[in-house]
C-alpha positions as CSV (number, residue, x, y, z in Angstrom):
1,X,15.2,-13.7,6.9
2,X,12.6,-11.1,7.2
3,X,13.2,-7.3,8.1
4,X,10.5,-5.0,9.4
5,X,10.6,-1.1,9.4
6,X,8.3,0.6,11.7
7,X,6.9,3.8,12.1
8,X,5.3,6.0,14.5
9,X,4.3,8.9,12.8
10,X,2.7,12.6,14.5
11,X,1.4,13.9,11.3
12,X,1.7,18.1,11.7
13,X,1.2,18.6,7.3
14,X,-1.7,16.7,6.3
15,X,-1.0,17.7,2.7
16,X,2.0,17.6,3.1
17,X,1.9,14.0,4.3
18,X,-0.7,12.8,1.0
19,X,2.1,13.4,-1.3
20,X,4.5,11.1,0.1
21,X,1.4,8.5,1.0
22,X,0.3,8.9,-3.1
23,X,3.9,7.2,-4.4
24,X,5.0,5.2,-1.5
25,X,3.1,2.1,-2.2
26,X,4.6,2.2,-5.4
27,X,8.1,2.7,-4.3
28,X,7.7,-0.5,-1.0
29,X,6.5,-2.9,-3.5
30,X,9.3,-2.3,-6.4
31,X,11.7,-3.2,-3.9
32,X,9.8,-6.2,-2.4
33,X,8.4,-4.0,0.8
34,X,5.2,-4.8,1.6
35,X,2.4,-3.4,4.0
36,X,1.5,-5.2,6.9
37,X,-0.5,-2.5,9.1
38,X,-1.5,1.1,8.9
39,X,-3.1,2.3,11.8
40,X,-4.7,5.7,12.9
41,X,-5.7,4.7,16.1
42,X,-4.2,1.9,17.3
43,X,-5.0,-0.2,20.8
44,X,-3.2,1.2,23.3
45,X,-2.4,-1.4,25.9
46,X,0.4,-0.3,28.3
47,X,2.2,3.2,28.0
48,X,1.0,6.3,26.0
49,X,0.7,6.5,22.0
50,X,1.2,9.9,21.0
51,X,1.3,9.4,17.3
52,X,-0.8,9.8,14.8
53,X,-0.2,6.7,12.4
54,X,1.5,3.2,13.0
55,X,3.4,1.9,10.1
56,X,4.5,-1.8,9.8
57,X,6.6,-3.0,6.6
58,X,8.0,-5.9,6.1
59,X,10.9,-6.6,3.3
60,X,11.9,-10.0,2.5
61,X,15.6,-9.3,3.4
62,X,18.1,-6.4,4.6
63,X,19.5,-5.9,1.8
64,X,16.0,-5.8,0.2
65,X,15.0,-2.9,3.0
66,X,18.3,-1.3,2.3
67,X,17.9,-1.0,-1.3
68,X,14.8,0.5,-1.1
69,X,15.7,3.2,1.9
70,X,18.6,4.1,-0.4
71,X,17.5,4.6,-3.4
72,X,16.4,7.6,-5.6
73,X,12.9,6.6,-6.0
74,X,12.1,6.9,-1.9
75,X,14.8,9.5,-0.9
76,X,12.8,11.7,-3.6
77,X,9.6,10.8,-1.6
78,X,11.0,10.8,1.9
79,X,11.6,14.3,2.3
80,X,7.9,14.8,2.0
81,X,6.8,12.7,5.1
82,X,9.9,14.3,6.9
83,X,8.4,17.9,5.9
84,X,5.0,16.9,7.1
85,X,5.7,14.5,10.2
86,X,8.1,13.5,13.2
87,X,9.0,9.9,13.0
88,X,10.3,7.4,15.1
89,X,11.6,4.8,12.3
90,X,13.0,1.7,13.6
91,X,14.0,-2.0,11.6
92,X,13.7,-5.4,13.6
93,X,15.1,-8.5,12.0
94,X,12.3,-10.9,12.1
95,X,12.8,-14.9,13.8
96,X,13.5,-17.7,11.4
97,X,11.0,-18.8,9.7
98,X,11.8,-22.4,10.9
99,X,11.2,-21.4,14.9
């Protein structure tokens, strides 16, 4: 079953922001985590988006997404995004594949 971690992002440290954006594809795909949107400006239908970047990763399993959260190799490049951005992080357990 399929997790996805989402993030709305208000970037404040562009700089800041590059050095966790520089390893992090690295660090989602060595634990199976893989893009599925990045967005800058996404379509705002209903409500307000006061973000500056939409994140959407899916990993193939929870323990898969909690592996990777955990671990040394993202905590070390975490705390850069958390120095440069407020997030709202959130993880949604995808449908069975079989609906």
């Amino acid at each position: 079953m399929s997790y996805y971690f989402i993030a709305r992002i208000r970037i404040n440290d562009e700089l800041e922001y590059q050095k966790y954006i520089d390893k992090s594809g690295a660090v989602f795909k060595k634990y199976n985590g893989e893009y599925l949107a990045v967005e800058n400006a996404p379509l705002v239908l209903e409500g307000a988006f006061d973000y500056s970047r939409l994140v959407l990763i899916r990993f193939n399993s929870k323990h898969d997404f909690e592996t990777w959260y955990n671990s040394a190799d993202y905590q070390e490049i975490l705390k850069h995004r958390l120095n440069a951005a407020e997030c709202d992080t959130i993880l949604v357990k995808g449908l069975n594949d079989e609906l």
